[in-house]
C-alpha positions as CSV (number, residue, x, y, z in Angstrom):
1,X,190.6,-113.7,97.2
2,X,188.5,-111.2,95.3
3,X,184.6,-111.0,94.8
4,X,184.3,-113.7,92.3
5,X,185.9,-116.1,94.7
6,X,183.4,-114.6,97.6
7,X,180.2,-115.1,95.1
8,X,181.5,-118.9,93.9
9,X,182.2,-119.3,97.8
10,X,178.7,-118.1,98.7
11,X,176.9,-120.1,96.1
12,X,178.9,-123.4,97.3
13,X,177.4,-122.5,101.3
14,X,173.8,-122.4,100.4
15,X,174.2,-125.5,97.8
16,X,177.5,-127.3,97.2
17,X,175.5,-129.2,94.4
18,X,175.6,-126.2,92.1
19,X,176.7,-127.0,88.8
20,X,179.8,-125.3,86.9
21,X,177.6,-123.9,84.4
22,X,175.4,-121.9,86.7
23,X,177.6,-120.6,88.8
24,X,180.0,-119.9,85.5
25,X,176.7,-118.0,84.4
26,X,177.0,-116.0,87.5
27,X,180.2,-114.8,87.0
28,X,180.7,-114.8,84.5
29,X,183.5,-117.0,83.6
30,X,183.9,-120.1,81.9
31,X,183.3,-123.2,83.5
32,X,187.6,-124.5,83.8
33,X,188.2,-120.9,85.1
34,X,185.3,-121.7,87.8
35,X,186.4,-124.9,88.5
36,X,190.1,-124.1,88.8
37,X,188.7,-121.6,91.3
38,X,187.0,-123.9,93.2
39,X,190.3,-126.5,93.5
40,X,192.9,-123.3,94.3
41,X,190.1,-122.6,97.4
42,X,190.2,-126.4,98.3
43,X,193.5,-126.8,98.4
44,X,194.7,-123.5,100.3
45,X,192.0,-124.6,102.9
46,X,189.5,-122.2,102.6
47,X,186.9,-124.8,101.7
48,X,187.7,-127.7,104.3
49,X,185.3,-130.1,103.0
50,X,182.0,-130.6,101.4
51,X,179.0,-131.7,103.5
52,X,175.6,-131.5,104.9
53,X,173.4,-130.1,107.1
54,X,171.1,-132.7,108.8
55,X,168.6,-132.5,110.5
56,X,169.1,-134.4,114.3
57,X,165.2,-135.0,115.3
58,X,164.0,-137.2,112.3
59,X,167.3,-139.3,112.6
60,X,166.3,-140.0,115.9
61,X,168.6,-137.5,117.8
62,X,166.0,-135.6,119.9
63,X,167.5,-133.8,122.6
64,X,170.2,-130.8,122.3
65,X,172.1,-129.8,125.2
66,X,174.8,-127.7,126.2
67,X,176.9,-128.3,128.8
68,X,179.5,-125.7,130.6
69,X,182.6,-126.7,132.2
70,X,184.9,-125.5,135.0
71,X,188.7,-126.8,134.5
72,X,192.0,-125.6,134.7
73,X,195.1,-125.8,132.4
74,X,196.3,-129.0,134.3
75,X,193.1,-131.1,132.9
76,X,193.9,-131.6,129.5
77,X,192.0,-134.9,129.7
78,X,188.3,-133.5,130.3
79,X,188.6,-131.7,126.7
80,X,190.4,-135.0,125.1
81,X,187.3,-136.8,126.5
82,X,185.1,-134.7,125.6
83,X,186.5,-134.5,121.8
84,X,185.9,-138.4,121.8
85,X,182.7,-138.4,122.8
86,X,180.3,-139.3,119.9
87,X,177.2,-137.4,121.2
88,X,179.5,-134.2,121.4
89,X,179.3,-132.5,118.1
90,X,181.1,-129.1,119.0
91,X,183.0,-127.9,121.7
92,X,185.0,-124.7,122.6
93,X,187.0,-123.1,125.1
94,X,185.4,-119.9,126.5
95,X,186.5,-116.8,128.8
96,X,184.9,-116.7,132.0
97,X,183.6,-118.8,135.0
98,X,183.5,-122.2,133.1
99,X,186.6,-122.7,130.6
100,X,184.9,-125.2,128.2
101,X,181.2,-125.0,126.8
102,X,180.0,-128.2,124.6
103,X,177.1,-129.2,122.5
104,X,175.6,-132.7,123.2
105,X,173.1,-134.6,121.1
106,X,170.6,-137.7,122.9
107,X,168.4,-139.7,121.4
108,X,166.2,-140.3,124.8
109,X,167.0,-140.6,128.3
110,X,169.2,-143.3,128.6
111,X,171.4,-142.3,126.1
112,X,171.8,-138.8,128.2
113,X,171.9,-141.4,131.6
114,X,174.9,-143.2,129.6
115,X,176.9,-140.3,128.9
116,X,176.2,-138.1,132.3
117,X,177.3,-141.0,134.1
118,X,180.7,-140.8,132.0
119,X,181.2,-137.0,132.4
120,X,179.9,-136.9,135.9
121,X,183.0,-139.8,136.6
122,X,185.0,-137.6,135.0
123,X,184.2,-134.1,137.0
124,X,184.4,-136.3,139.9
125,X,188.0,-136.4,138.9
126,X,188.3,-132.8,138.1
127,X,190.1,-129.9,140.6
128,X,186.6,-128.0,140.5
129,X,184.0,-130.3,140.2
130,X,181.3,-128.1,138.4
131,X,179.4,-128.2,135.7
132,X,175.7,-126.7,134.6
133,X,173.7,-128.0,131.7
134,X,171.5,-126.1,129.7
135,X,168.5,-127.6,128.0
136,X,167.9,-126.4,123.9
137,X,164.0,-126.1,123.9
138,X,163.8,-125.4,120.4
139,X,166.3,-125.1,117.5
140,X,165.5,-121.7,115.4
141,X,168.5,-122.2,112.8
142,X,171.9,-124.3,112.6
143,X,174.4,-124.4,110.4
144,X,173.4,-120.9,108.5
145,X,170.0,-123.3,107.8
146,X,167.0,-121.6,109.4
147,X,165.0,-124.1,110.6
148,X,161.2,-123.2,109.5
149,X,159.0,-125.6,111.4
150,X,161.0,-128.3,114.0
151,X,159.8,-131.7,113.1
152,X,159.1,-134.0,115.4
153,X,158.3,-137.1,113.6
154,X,161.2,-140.3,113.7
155,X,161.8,-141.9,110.6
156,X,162.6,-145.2,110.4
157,X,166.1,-145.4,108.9
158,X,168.4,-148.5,107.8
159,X,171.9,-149.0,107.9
160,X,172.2,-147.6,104.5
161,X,170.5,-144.6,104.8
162,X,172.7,-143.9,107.9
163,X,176.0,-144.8,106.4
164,X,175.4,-142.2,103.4
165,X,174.2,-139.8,105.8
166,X,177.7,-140.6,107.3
167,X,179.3,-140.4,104.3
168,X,178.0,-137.0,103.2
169,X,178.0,-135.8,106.7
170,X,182.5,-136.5,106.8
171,X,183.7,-136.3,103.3
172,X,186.9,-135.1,103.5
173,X,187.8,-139.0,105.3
174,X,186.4,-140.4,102.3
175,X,187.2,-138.1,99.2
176,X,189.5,-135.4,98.7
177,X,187.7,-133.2,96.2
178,X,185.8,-129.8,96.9
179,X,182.8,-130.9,95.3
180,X,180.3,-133.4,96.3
181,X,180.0,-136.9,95.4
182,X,177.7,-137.8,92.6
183,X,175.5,-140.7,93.1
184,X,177.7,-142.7,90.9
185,X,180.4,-141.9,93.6
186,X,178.5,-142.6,96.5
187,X,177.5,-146.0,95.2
188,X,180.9,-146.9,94.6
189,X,182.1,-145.5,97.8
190,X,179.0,-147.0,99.7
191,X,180.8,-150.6,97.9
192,X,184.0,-150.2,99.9
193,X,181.6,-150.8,102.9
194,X,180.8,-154.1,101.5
195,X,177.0,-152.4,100.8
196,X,176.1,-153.2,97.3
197,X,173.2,-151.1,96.2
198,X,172.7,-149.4,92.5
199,X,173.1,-146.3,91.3
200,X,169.1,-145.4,91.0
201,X,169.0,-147.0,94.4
202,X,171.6,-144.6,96.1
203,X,169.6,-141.4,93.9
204,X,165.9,-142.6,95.4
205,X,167.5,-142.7,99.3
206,X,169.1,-139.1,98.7
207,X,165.8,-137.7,97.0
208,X,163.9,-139.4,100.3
209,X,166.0,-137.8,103.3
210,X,165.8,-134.8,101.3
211,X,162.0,-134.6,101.0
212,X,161.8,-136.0,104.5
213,X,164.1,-132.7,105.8
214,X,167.0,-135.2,107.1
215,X,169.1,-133.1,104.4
216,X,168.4,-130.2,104.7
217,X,171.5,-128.1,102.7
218,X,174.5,-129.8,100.8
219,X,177.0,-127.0,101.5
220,X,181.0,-126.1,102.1
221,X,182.6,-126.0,105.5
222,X,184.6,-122.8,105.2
223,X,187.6,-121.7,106.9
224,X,186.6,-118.3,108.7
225,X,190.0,-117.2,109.7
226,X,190.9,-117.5,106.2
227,X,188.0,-114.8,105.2
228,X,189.0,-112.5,108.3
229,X,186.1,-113.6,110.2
230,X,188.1,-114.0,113.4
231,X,186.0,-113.4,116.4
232,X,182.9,-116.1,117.7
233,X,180.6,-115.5,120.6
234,X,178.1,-117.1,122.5
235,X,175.2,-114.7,123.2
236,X,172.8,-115.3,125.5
237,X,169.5,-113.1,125.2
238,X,166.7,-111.9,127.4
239,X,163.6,-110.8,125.8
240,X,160.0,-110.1,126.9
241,X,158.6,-113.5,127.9
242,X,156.0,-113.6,124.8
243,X,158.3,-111.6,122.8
244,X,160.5,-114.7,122.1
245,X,160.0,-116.6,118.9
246,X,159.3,-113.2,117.4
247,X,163.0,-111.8,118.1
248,X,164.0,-115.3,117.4
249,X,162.5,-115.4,113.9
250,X,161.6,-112.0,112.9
251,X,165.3,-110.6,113.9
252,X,168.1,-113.1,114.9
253,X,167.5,-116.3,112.8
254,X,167.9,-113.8,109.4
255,X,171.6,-112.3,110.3
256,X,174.1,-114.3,108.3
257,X,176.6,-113.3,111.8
258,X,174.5,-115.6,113.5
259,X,174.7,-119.5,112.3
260,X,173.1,-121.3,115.3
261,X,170.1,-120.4,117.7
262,X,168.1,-122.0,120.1
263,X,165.3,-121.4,122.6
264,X,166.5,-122.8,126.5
265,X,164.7,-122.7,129.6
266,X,166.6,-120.3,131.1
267,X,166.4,-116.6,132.5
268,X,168.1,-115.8,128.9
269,X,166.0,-117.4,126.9
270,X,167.9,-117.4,123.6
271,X,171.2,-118.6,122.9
272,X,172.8,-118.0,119.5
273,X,176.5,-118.5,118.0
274,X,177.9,-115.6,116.2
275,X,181.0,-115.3,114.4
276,X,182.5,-111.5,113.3
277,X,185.4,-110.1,111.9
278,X,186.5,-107.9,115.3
279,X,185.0,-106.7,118.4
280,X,183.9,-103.5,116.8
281,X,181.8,-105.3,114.8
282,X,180.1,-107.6,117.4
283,X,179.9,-103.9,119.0
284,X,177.7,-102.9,115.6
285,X,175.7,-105.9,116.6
286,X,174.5,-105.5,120.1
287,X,173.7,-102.0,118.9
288,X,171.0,-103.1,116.2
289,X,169.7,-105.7,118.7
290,X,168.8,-103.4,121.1
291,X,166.9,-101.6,118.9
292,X,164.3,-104.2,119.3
293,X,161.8,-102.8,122.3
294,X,161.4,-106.8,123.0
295,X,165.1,-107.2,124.2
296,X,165.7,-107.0,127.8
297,X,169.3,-107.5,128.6
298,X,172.1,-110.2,127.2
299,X,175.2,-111.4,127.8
300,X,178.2,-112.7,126.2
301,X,181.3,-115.2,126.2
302,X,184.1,-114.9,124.4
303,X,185.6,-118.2,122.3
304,X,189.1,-118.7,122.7
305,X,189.0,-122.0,120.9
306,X,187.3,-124.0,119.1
307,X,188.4,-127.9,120.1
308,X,186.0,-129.9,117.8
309,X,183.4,-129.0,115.5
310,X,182.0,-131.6,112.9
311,X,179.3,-133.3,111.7
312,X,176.4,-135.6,114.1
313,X,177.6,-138.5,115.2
314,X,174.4,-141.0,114.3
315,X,176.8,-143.6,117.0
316,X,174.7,-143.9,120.1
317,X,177.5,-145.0,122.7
């Protein structure tokens, strides 16, 4: 790849809607070279697959957890669960005391009662038995999308508007192209789930999850390994108690390194997901963040794999 692909690459991340001509404009090629471009990055897998970043609370998802496991090699079957378990939306293996470290979504407490009951069946299975749960206060950014204020309203949303948040949500199992659907498309592929709705109607649901913030970014999953970016780490940080949001907003929430962070209830009050090209780098990091008087102490965990990363599930099993 060279820098044109990075800037059409870049320009696809923050809105995958972008049109040929501006981003032709931008770099000033024509609009088949750009789009030529665009196919040779889909189809050597640097661009996995258009999508969107939603918003959980408004859709009725209110509660992010994370939960930490302690397995060995011999229970293949806790991850398998884990991978099929709607309300799990990422999950990883990790160095360190607990082997596997998930991200869980709930809509209220019995949905959380449902599923606890499942895993806590399963860990009762399990050589170890142990397992800690860590409770997402607030949600700073996700996704690369910083979140500016967390809503906390519901909206009331059909079957429709949850099918083409589905849809947008999972588009390589419904379209194989590296660009978004247009409304036209989305109508016609909303038709092959027997739901018959126009064109204009299709446009007027997008335009209202989008002023609503359900959508907050149409964007590009990317293939990191494929730009170098090879190392992830969960960091845990410890800041002065009313030092929090600042550090959260004012310092961590703006590096591009860092695409997820959340306040928890614990010691470490701040958990964020960074991704860098090699340990020297993430070294560079923890450098610059102590250079905050606000920070106390962190620590890290290493990913070793990632085992499922994709989209909310909106099923509530």
């Amino acid at each position: 790849m060279d820098e044109t692909d990075l800037t059409i690459l870049e320009t696809l991340q923050r809105d995958s809607r972008t049109s040929l001509t501006k981003i032709s404009e931008k770099v000033s090629l024509s609009r088949f070279a750009v789009k030529d471009r665009i196919q040779r990055l889909f189809d050597e897998h640097i661009i996995i697959e258009p999508t969107i970043v939603v918003n959980s609370i408004p859709i009725g998802l209110r509660r992010t957890l994370f939960f930490e496991f302690k397995t060995n090699p011999h229970e293949p079957w806790l991850a398998k669960l884990l991978e099929t378990t709607a309300s799990c939306d990422l999950l990883e293996g990790i160095a360190g005391e607990y082997s596997l470290w998930a991200r869980f979504r709930f809509a209220d407490d019995e949905h959380f009662g449902r599923v606890l009951r499942r895993i806590d069946d399963a860990m009762g299975k399990s050589y170890f038995k142990k397992y800690r749960v860590v409770n997402a206060i607030r949600i700073f950014k996700e996704a690369g999308v910083v979140f500016k204020a967390e809503s906390k309203r519901i909206l009331k949303l059909d079957q429709v508007d949850l099918k083409i948040l589905e849809i947008l949500m999972n588009q390589a199992k419904y379209t194989k192209t590296p660009l978004p659907p247009t409304s036209v498309q989305l109508c016609r592929l909303l038709h092959d789930f027997r739901i018959y709705i126009s064109q204009p109607a299709v446009f007027n649901r997008l335009s209202r999850l989008e002023k609503e913030g359900v959508i907050l970014r149409h964007t590009v999953r990317i293939d990191q390994l494929k730009l170098g970016i090879k190392t992830r780490f969960i960091v845990r940080v410890r800041a002065n108690p009313n030092a929090y949001d600042a550090v959260a907003q004012g310092f961590l929430a703006k590096l591009t390194a860092i695409s997820d962070l959340y306040r928890t209830g614990e010691e470490y009050g701040l958990l964020a997901i960074l991704s860098v090209r090699d340990v020297s780098e993430y070294n560079s990091f923890l450098l610059r963040l102590y250079d905050s008087s606000d920070v106390i102490d962190t620590y890290s965990t290493l990913v070793l794999e990632e085992r499922k990363n994709s989209s909310l599930s909106l099923a509530n099993e």
